[in-house]
C-alpha positions as CSV (number, residue, x, y, z in Angstrom):
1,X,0.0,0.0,0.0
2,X,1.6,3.4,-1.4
3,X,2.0,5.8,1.9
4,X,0.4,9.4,1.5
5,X,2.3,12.2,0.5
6,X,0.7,13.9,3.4
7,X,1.3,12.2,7.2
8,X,-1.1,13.6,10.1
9,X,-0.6,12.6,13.4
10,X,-2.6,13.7,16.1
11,X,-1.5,13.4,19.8
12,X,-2.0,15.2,23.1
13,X,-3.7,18.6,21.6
14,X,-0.7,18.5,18.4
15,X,-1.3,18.3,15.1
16,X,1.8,17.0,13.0
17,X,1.5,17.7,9.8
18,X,4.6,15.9,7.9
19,X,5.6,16.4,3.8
20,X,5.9,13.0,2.7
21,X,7.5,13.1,-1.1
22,X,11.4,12.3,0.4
23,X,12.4,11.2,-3.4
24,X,11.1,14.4,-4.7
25,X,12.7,16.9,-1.8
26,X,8.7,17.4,-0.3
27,X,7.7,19.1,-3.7
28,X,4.3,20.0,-3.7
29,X,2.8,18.2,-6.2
30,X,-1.2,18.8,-6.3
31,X,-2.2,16.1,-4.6
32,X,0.2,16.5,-1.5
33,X,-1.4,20.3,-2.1
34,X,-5.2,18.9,-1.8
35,X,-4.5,16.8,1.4
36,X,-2.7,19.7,2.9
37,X,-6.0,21.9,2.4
38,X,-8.0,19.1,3.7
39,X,-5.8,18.7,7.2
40,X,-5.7,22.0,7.5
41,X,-9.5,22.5,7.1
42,X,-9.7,19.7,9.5
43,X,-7.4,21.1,12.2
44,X,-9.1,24.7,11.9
45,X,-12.6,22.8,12.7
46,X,-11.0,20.3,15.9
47,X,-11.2,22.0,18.9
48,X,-8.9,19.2,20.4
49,X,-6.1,20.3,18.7
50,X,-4.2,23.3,20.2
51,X,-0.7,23.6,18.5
52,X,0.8,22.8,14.6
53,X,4.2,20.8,13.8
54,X,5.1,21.3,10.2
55,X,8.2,19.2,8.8
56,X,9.3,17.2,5.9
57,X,10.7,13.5,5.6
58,X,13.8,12.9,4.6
59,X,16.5,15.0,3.7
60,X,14.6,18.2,2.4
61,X,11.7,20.3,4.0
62,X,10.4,21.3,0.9
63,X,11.7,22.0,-2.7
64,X,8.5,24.2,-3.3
65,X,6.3,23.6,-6.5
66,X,6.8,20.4,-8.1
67,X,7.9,22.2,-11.6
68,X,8.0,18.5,-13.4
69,X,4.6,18.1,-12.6
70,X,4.0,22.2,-13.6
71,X,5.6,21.5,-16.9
72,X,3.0,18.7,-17.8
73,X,0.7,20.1,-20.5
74,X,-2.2,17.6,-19.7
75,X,-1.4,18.1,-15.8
76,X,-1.9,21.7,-17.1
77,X,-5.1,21.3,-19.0
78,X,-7.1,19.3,-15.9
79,X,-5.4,21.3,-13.1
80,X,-7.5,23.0,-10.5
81,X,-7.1,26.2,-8.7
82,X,-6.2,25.3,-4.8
83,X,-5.4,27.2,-2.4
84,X,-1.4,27.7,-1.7
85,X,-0.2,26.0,1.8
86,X,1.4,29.5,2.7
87,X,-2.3,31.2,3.3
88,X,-3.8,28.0,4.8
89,X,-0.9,28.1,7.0
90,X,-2.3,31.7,8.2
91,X,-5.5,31.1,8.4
92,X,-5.2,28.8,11.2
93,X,-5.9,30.0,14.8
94,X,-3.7,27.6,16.6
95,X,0.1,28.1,16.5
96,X,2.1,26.6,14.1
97,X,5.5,25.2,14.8
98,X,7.6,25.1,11.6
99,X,10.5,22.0,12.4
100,X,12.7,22.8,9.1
101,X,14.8,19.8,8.6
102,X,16.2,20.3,5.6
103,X,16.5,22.5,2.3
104,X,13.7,25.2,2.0
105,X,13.1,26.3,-1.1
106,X,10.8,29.2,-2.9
107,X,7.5,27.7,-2.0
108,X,8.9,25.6,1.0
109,X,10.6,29.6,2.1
110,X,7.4,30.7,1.5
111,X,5.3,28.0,3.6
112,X,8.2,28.5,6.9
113,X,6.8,32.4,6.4
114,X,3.7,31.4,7.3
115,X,4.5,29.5,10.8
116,X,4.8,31.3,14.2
117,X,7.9,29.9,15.0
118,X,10.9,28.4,13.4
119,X,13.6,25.8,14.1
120,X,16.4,24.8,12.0
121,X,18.8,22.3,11.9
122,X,22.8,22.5,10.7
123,X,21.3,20.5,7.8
124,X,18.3,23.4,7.2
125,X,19.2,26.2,4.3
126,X,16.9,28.4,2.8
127,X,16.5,29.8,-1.1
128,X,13.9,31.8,-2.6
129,X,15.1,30.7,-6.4
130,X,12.0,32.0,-8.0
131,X,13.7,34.7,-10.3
132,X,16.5,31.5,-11.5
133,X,13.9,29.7,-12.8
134,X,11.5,32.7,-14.5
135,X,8.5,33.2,-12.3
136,X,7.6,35.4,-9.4
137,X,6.0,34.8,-5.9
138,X,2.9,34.6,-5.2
139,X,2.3,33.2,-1.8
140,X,3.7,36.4,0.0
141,X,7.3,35.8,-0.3
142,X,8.4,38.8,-1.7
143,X,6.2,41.1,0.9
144,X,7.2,38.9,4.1
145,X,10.7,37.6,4.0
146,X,11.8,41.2,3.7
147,X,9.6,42.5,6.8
148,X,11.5,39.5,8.8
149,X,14.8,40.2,7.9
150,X,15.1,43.3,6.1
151,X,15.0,44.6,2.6
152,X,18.4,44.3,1.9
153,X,18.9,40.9,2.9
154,X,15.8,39.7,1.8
155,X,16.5,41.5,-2.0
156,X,20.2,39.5,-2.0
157,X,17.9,36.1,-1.2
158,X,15.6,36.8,-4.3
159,X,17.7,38.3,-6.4
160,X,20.3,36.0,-6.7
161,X,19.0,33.3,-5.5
162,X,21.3,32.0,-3.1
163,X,21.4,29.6,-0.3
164,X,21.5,30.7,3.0
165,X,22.3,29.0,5.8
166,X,20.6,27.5,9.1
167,X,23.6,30.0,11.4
168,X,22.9,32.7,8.9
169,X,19.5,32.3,9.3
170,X,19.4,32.2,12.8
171,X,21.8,35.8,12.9
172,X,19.3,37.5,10.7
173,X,16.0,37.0,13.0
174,X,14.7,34.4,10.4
175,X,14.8,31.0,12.6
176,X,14.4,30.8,16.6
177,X,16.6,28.3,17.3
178,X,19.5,25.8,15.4
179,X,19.5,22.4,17.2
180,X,20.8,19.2,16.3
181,X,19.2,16.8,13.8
182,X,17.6,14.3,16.3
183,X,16.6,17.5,18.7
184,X,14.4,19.1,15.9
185,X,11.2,17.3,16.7
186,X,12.1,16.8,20.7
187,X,12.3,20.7,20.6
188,X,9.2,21.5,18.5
189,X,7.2,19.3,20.9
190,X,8.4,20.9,23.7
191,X,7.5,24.3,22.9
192,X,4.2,23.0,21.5
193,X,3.7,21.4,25.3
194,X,4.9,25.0,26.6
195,X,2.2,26.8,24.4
196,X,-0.3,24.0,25.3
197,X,0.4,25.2,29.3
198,X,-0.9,28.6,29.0
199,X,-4.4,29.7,29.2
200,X,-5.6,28.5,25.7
201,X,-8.2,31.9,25.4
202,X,-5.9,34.0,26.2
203,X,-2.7,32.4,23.9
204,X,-5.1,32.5,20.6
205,X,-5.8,35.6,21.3
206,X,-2.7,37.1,22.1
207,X,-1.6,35.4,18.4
208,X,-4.4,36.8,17.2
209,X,-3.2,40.3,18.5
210,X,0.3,40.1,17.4
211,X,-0.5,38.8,13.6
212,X,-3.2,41.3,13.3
213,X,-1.2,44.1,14.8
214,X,1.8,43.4,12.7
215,X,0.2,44.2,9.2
216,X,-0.3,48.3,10.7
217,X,1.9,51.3,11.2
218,X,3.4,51.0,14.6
219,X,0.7,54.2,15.5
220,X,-2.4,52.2,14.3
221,X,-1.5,48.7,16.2
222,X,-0.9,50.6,19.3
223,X,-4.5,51.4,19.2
224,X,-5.4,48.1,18.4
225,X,-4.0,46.7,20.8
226,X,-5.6,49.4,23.4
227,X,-9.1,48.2,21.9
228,X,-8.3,44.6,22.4
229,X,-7.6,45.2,25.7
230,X,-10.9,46.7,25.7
231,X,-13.1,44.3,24.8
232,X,-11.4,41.2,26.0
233,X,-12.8,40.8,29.7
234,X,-9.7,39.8,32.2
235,X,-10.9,37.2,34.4
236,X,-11.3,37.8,38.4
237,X,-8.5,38.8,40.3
238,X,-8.5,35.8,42.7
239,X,-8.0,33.7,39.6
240,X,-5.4,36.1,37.9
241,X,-3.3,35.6,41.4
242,X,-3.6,31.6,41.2
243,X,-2.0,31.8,38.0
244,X,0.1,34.3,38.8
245,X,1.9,31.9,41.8
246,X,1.9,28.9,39.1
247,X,4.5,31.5,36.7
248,X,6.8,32.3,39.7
249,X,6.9,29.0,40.4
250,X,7.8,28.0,37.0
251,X,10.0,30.9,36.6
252,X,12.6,29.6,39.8
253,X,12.3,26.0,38.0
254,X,13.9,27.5,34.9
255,X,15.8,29.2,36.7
256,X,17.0,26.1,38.5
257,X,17.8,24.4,35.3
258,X,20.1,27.4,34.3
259,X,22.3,27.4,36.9
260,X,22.2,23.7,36.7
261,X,23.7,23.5,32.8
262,X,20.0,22.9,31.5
């Protein structure tokens, strides 16, 4: 039986989305394209599911568009519009964890734009290649990567199509953290169980907050964010206190773990 070039896993409130097309780098072919709109529309509706993990099989995290496939005239002639992984990726209320485990590429730059948070590997690099190969972006590439890491380095990336690495990466703001190959998915689960610890209301809509405040002028989100406050009810202020005592505790365990090397 041929596995799916789409793996979900669900487990404990996470959703792990894998790209399962190893052979072909995780190119997004349209089938692996139509499953991914399907999970996702699935996820967005389970109310059981409260944190993302994207990552790719194999070597690659995704070489983008499958341009074999693109360069098919009858694929051509019978394909139908779907919509691109990078917006469904955005549309999703729950945090996404992107675990990047190899190569990036174009689209697969374009769907790590669309997590919350990144993590890389020494194997990870990242390419937006669209202008070697004649086309242009389409799935925000060209409007995000620069508002992550700045114009300049963002018009080097797309204009002469260069790799860039998981340390370079890292320096410019553009992953969270580097760890070691067998740490990737240990790591992305433990954030995910971190996320999963706060108050759920209040961490999708704090998201909800940031992402919408990030597309305004530093002026308008400030008054967003007043009007937010606004509307959104805090709870009691015996409750508030509980939690309060369950951060400082958590705070000295960290703290703990510092001093003890982790």
């Amino acid at each position: 039986m041929t596995e799916s070039v789409l793996l979900v896993e669900k487990s404990d409130r996470i959703a792990t989305l894998t790209l399962n097309r190893p052979e072909r780098m995780n190119a997004l072919s349209l089938e692996m394209r139509r499953l991914f709109r399907d999970a996702i529309d699935d996820i967005r509706l389970d109310s059981s599911i409260g944190v993302v993990i994207l990552t790719g099989a194999g070597r690659a995290f995704c070489a983008g568009l499958d341009l074999k496939e693109m360069g098919d005239a009858e694929f051509r002639a019978h394909e139908k519009p779907v919509t691109d992984p990078a917006t469904l990726l955005r549309s999703l209320q729950q945090p996404v964890i992107g675990a990047i485990n190899g190569p990036a590429v174009t689209g697969g730059l374009e769907i790590s734009l669309s997590c919350d948070i990144l993590l890389a590997t020494p194997n990870t690099k990242f390419a937006d290649t669209h202008a070697r190969v004649g086309l242009v972006a389409g799935w925000g590439l060209s409007q995000r990567l620069s508002r992550v890491i700045g114009i300049y380095r963002a018009k080097e990336m797309s204009l002469t199509g260069n790799f860039v690495s998981a340390q370079q990466a890292y320096e410019w703001g553009l992953v969270n953290h580097v760890v070691a190959q067998d740490e990737l998915m240990p790591t992305a689960v433990s954030i995910a169980q971190d996320i999963l610890s706060c108050v759920p209301e209040s961490m999708l809509t704090y998201k909800r907050m940031i992402d919408r405040g990030y597309d305004l002028s530093l002026g308008d989100a400030m008054v967003y964010e007043k009007e937010f406050n606004r509307v959104h009810s805090s709870p009691p202020p015996e409750i508030v206190a509980g939690r309060r005592s369950g951060v400082q505790s958590r705070g000295r365990e960290q703290a703990r773990q510092d001093e003890n090397g982790g």
